[in-house]
VOBARO-191378 format. One record per residue: x, y, z of N, C-alpha, C in turn; residue number from 0; residue in three letters. Coordinates in steps of 0.02 Angstrom, whole numbers. Example, Ala and Ser with C-alpha at 12.3 -4.5 7.8 and 13.67 -1.06 7.14 Angstrom:
<sites>
nx	ny	nz	cax	cay	caz	cx	cy	cz	seq	type
660	-284	390	615	-225	390	660	-165	390	0	ala
642	-112	354	684	-53	357	645	2	394	1	ser
</sites>
This chain:
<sites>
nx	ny	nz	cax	cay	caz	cx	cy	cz	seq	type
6556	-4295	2459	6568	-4292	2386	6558	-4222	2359	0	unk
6518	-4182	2392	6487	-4120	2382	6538	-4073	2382	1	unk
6570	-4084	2445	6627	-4057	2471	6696	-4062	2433	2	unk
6712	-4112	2401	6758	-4129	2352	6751	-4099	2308	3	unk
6689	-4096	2268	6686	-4076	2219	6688	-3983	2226	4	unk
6664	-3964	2266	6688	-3888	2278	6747	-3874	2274	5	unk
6786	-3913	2313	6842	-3898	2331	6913	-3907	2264	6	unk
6878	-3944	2225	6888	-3962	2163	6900	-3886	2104	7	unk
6857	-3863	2104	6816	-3831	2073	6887	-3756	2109	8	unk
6857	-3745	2182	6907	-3674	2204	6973	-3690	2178	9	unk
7010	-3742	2186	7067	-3779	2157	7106	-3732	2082	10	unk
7026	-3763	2050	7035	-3742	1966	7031	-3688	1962	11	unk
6992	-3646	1988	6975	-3553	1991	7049	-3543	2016	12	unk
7093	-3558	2088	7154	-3521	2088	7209	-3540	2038	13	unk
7203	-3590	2033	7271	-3602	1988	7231	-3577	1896	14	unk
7162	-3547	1884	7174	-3514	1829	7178	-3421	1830	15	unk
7194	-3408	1887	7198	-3349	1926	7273	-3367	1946	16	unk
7312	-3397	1951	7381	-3396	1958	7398	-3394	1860	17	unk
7381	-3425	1841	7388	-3435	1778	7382	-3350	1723	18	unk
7350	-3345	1741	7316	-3242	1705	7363	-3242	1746	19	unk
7367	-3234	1812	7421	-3157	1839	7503	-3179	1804	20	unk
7519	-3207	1798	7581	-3226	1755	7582	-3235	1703	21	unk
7531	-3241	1657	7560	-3250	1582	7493	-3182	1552	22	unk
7485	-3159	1559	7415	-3134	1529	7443	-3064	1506	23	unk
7449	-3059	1440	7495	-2999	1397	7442	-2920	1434	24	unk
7386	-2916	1465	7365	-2857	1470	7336	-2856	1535	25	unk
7392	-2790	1575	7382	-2761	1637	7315	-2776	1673	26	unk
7258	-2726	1651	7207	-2760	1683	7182	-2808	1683	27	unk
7182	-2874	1640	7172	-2916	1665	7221	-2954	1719	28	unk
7292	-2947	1708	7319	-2971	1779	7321	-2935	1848	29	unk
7296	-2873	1852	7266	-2845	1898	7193	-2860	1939	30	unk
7158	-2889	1887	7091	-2932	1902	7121	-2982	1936	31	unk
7160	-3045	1923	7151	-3099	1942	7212	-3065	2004	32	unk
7281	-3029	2019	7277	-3020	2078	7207	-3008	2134	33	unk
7173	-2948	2141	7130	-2954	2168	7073	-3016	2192	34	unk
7070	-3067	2124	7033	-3141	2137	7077	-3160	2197	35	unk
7145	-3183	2180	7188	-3226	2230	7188	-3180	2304	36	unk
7164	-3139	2309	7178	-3108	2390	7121	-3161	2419	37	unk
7082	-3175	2397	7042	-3223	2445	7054	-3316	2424	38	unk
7094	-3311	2414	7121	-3384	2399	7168	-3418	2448	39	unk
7163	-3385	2516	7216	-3406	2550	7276	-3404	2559	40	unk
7326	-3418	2607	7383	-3414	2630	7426	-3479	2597	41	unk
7414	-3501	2526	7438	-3538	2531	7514	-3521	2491	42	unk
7562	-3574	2479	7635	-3545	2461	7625	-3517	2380	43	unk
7587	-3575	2344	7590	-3544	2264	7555	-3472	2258	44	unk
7497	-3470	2330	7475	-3403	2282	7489	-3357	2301	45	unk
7552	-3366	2375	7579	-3289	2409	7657	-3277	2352	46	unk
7667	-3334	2336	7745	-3332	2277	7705	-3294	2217	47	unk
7657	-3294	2210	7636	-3285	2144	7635	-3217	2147	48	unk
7582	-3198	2201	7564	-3123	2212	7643	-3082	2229	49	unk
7685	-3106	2284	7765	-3077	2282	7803	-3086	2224	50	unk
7796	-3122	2178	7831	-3101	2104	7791	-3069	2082	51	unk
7726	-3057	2078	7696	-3000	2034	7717	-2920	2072	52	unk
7721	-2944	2128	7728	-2849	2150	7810	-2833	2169	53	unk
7864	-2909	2141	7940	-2872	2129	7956	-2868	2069	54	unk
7902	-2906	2003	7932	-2915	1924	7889	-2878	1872	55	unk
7800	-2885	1870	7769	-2833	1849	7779	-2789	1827	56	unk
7764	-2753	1774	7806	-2707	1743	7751	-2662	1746	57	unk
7680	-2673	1770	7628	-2606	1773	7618	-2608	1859	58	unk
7599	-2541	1871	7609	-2529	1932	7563	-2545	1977	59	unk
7503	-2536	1934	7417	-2550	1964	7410	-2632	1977	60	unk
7459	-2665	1947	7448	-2739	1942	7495	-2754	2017	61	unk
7571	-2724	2042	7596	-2721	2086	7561	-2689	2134	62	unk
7525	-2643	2143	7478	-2591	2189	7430	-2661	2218	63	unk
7407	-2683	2168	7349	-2732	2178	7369	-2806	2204	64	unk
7430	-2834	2198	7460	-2897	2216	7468	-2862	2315	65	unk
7510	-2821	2281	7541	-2798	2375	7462	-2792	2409	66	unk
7429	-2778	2403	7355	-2754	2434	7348	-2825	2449	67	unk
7341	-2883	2407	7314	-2951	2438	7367	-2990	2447	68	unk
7424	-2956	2484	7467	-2992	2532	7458	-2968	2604	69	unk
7392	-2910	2594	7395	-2879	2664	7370	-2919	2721	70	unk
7344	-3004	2696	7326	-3037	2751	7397	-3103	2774	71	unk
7426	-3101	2715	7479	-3144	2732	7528	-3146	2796	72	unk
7528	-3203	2816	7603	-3202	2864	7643	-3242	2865	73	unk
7655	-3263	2783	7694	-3286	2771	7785	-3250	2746	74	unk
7843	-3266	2782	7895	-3245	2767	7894	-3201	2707	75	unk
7876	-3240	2655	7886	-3202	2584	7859	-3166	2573	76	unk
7794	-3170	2607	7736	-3105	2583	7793	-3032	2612	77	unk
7822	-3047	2671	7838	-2993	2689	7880	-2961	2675	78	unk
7939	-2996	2657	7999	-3018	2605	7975	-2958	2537	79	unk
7927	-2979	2498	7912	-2941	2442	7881	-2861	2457	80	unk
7858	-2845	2509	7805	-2808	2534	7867	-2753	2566	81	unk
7939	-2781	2615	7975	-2741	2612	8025	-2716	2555	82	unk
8044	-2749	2519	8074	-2739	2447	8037	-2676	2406	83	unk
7961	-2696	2408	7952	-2629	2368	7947	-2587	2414	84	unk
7924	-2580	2464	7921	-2498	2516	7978	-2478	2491	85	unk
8045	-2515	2486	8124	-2493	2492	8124	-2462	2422	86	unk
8100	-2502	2369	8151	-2483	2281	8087	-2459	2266	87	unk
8015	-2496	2249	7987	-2486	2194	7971	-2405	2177	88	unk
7961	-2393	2123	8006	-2331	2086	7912	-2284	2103	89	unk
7836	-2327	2110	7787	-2304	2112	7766	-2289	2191	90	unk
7738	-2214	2211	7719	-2205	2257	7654	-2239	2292	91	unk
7627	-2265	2244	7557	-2314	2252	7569	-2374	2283	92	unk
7630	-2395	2246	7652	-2473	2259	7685	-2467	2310	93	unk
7742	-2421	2346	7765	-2409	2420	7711	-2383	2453	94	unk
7662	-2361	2461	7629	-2335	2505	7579	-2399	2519	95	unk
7570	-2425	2472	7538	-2502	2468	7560	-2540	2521	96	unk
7620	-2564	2500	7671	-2614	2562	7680	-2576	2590	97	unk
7672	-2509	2622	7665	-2499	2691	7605	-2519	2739	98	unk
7561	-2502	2685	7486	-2516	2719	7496	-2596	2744	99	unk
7500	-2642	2696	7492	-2696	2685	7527	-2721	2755	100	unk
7600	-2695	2762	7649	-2736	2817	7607	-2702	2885	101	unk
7596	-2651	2897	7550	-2626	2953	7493	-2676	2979	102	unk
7426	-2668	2920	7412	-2728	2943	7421	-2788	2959	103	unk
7462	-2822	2931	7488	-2907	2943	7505	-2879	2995	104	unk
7545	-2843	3050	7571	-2839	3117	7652	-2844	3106	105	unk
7693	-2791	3107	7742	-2775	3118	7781	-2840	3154	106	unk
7833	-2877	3124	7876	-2889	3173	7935	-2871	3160	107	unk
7992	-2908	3100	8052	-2897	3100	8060	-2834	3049	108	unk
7967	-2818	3004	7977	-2752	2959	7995	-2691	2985	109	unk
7998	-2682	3059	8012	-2607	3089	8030	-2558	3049	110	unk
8120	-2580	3060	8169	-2560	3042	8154	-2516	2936	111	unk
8129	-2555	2892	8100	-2551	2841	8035	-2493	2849	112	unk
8005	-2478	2892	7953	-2445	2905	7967	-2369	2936	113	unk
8012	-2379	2981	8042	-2317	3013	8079	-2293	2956	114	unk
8142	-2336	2913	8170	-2294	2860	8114	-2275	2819	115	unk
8074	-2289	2793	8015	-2256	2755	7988	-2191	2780	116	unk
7973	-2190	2843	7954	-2157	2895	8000	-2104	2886	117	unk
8068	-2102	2885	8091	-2023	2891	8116	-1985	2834	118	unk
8130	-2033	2770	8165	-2043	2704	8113	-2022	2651	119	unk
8054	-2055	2638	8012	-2058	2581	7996	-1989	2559	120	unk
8008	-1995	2500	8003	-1940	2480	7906	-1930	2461	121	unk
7875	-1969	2477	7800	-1964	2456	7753	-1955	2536	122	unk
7738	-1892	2541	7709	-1888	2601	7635	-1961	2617	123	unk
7621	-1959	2566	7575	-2016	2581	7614	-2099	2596	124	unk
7660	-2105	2590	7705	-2152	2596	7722	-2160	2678	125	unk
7741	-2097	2681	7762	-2047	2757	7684	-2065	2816	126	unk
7679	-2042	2793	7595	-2054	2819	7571	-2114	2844	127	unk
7569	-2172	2790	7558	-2238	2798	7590	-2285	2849	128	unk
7656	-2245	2831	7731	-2287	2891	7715	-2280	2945	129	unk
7685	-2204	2975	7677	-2209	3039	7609	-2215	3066	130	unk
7551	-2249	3019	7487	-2271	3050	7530	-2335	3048	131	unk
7573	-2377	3020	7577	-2448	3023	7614	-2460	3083	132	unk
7649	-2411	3107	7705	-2416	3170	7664	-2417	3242	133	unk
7581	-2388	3208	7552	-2366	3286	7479	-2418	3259	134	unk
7510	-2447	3224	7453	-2516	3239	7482	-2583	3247	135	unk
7532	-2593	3258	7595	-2633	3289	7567	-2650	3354	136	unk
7548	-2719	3342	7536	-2755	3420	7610	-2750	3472	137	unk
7659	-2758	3433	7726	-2772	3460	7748	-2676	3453	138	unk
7734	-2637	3499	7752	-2584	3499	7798	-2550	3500	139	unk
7837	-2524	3432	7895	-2521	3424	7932	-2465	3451	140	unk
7994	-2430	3456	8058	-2389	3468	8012	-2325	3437	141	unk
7996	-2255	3454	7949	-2220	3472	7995	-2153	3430	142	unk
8064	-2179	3417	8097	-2098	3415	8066	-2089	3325	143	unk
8071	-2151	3281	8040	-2120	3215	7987	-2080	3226	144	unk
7943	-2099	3257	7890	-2072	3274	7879	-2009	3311	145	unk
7913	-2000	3342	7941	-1935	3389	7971	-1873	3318	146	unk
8014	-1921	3280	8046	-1867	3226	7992	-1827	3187	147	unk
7965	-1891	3172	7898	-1851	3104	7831	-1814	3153	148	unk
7855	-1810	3201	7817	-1745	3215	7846	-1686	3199	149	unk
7889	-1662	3158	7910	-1621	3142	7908	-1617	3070	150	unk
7888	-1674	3039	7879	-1694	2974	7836	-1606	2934	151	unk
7858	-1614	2878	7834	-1544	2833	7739	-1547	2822	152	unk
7738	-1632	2814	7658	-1635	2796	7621	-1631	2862	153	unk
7562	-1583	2890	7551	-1623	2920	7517	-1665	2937	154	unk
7468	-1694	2891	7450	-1769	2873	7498	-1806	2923	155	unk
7559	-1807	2906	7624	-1869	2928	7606	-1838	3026	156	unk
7626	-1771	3025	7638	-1773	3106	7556	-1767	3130	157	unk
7510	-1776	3107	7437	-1784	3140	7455	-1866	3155	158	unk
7472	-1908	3107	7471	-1984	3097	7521	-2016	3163	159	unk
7571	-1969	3158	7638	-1990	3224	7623	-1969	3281	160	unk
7573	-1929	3301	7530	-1902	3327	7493	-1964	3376	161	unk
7461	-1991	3325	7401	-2046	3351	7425	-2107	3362	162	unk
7511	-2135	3328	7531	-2180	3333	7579	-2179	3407	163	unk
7601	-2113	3432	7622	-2116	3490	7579	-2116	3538	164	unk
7494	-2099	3555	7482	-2110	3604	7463	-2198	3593	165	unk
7450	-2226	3548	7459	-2277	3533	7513	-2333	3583	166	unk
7568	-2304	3580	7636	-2342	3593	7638	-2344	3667	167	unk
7620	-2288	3704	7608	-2270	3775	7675	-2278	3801	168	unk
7698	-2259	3778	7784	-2222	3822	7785	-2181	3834	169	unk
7784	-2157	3906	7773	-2091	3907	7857	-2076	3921	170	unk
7899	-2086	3901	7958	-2065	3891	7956	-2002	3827	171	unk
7916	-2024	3787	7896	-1974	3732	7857	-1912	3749	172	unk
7822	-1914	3805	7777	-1857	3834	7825	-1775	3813	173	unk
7877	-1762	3848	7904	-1697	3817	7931	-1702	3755	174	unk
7938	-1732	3704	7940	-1702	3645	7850	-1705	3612	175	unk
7839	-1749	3633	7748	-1735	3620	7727	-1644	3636	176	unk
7749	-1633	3705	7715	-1565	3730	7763	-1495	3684	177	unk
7841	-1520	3671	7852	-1471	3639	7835	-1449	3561	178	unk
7801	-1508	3565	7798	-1523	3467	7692	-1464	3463	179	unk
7664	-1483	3512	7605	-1466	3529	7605	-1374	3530	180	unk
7661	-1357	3563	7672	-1294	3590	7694	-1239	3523	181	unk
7755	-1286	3489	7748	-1253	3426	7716	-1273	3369	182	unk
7652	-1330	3377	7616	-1323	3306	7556	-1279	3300	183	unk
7563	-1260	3211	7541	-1204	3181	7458	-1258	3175	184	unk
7452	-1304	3150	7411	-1362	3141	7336	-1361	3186	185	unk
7283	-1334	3192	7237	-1368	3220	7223	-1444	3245	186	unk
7229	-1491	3174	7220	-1535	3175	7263	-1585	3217	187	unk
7318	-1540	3191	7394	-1608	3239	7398	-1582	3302	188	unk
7371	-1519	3323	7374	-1521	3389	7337	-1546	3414	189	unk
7260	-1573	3406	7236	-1627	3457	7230	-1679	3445	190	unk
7253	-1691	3401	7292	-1771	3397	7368	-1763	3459	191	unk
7395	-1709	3445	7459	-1711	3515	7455	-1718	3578	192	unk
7359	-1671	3574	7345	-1665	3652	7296	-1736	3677	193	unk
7284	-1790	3619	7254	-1850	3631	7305	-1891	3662	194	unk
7372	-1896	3628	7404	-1938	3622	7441	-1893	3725	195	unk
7453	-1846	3722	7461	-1821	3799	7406	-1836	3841	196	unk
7360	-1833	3843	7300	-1876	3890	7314	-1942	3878	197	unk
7323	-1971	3835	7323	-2070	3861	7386	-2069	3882	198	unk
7442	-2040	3886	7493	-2055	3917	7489	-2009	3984	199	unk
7422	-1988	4007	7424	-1948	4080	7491	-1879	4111	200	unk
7494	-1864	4027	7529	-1810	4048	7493	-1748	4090	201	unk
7517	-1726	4128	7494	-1656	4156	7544	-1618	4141	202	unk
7549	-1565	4093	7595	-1504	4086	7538	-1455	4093	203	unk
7575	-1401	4137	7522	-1342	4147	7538	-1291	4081	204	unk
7609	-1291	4036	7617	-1230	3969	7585	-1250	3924	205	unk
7539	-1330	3922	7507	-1375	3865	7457	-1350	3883	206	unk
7410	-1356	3942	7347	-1331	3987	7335	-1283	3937	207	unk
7379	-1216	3963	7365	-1164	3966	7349	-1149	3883	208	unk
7413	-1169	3855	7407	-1156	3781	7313	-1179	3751	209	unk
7321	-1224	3759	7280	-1262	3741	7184	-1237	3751	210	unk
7208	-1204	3828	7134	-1186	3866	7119	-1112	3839	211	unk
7173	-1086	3818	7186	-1012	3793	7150	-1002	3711	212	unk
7159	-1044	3683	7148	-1057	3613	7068	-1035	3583	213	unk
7103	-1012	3529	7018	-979	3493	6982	-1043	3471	214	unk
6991	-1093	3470	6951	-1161	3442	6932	-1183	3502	215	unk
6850	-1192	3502	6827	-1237	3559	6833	-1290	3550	216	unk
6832	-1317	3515	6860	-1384	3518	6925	-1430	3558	217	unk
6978	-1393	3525	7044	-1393	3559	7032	-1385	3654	218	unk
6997	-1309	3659	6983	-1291	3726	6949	-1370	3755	219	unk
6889	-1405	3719	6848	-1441	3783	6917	-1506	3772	220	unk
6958	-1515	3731	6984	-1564	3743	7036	-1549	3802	221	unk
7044	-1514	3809	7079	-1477	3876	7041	-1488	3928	222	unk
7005	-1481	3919	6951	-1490	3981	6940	-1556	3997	223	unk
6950	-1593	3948	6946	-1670	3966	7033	-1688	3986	224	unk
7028	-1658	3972	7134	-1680	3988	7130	-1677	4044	225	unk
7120	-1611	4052	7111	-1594	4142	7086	-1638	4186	226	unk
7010	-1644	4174	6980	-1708	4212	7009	-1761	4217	227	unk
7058	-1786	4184	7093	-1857	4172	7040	-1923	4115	228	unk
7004	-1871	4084	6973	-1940	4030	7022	-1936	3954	229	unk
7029	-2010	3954	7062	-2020	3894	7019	-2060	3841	230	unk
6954	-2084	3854	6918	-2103	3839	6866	-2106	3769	231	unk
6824	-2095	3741	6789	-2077	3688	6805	-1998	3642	232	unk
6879	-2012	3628	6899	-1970	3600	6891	-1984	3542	233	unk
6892	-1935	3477	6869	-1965	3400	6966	-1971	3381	234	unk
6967	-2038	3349	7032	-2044	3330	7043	-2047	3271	235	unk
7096	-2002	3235	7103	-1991	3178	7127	-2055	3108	236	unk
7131	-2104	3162	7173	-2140	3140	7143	-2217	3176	237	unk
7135	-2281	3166	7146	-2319	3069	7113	-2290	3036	238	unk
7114	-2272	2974	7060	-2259	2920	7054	-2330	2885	239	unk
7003	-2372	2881	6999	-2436	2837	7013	-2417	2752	240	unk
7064	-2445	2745	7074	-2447	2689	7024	-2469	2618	241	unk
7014	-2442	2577	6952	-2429	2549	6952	-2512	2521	242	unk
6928	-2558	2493	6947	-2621	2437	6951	-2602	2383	243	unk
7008	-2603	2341	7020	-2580	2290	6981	-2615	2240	244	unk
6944	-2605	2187	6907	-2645	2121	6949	-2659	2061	245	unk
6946	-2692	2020	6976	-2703	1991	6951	-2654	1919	246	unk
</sites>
């Protein structure tokens, strides 16, 4: 009876949290009750609810905040809405959002949606997001987006494509990895290049050398571990847990 009556009770809390996020004349409060419904389950009213708020919404923080608590869904529609805005929505918050969001749920038929983000977006943080979501893909996807934006202008984006290719472990990618390594200006993206070349067991001796030559010890001992063959307790730049947004 105890149990009923709880269950009673969560019942009335979502459907008055479906209720605010659709009719409620002021932004933050339907931004509040998105955030309520992310823990309300997978069920159909409250993933329809949250995917019309982040394709019809007319404030962006309220769409930012719906797409965020579809990031556990795996339901069709969640994903459905989640690629729609990466594609149109006009806010860099709200695409960089449904990128995050489709990354975590696990990539399946969003690839394609992710890679165009990946080489197109005009918001490097957008750029960025696409290719941590591509290299946290249980189902490890087609490697050349990822291969491209190592050439990417930010390099945020080619540190990120970086970590998502040793991720992918094709070493079909190994020489554009070593040439991308050879000409970056980047500290940072180069040992993310030379991480992602140790888990795929590359041995290039012009990577070695570059690499062992270098005024940064750092870079140097990761060389040194390359050498040895450990791919092991390397610090990885990449997932960063996404912060929980507050309302």
């Amino acid at each position: 009876e105890g149990r009923q009556a709880k269950q009673g009770v969560d019942s009335a809390r979502v459907a008055l949290l479906l209720k605010v996020l659709s009719r409620d004349p002021d932004a933050d409060v339907r931004r509040m009750a998105a955030w309520g419904l992310s823990e309300a389950g997978d069920s159909p009213a409250v993933v329809e609810a949250l995917a019309e708020a982040v394709r019809r919404d007319d404030d962006e923080g309220v769409r930012e905040m719906s797409a965020w608590a579809l990031s556990d869904s795996r339901r069709e529609s969640a994903r459905r809405a989640l690629g729609e805005a990466l594609r149109r929505d006009e806010s860099e918050k709200v695409r960089e959002t449904a990128a995050w969001a489709l990354g975590n749920a696990g990539l399946r038929d969003d690839r394609e949606v992710i890679e165009t983000a990946l080489r197109s977006d005009a918001s490097d943080a957008v750029r960025e997001t696409a290719a941590w979501a591509l290299g946290n893909s249980a189902r490890r996807p087609a490697a050349r987006a990822l291969v491209i934006a190592l050439g990417d202008k930010s390099a945020e984006v080619r540190e990120t494509a970086a970590w998502a290719l040793a991720e992918t472990e094709d070493e079909d990618t190994a020489p554009a990895i070593s040439q991308a390594f050879l000409r970056e200006p980047n500290m940072e993206v180069r040992m993310a290049e030379l991480r992602a070349l140790t888990f795929l067991h590359v041995d290039d001796k012009s990577v070695l050398d570059a690499a062992l030559s270098s005024k940064d010890a750092e870079l140097r001992s990761r060389a040194v571990r390359m050498l040895a063959g450990s791919s092991g307790s390397w610090p990885e730049p990449r997932p960063r847990p996404r912060p929980r947004p507050m309302p």
